[in-house]
C-alpha positions, 0 to 999 in steps of 0.5 A: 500487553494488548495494543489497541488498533491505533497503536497497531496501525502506528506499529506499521512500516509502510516500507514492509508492505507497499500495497498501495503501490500495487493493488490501486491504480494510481491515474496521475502515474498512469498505473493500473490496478494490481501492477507495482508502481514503475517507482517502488524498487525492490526494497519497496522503496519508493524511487521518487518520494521527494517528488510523488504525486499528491495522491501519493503524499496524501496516502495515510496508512490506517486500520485498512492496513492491518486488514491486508497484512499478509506473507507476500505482496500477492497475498496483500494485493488479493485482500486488499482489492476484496477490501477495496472492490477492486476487479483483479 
């Protein structure tokens, strides 16, 4: 059975991957580019979610998610800043 993007990306748990609290920069956070978020533990939980910042809690996981999935954090980090733009 194929699944289409929609249903692959619901398929996703956030907590499996964390890009997003590495790759970006958060600026309400004072994070830069490529440095994991001071926040995310080791599970890759995030130690604040209760209370993060609005750019945080309006972060939807999408199909750009599925585009850099990968084995480690530093592979997801590279694709994601090709993706994004964004000088490592």
């Amino acid at each position: 059975m194929n699944m289409d993007r929609k249903e692959a990306v619901d398929c996703l748990k956030c907590s499996d991957c964390a890009v997003c609290c590495v790759a970006p920069d958060i600026a309400s956070l004072n994070k830069p580019a490529g440095v994991p978020c001071e926040h995310l533990s080791a599970d890759l939980r995030c130690r604040i979610y209760e209370n993060r910042p609005e750019v945080c809690r309006n972060y939807l996981k999408d199909e750009s998610c599925l585009l850099v999935q990968g084995p480690t954090m530093e592979n997801r980090v590279s694709q994601y800043q090709v993706l994004f733009g964004i000088d490592p």
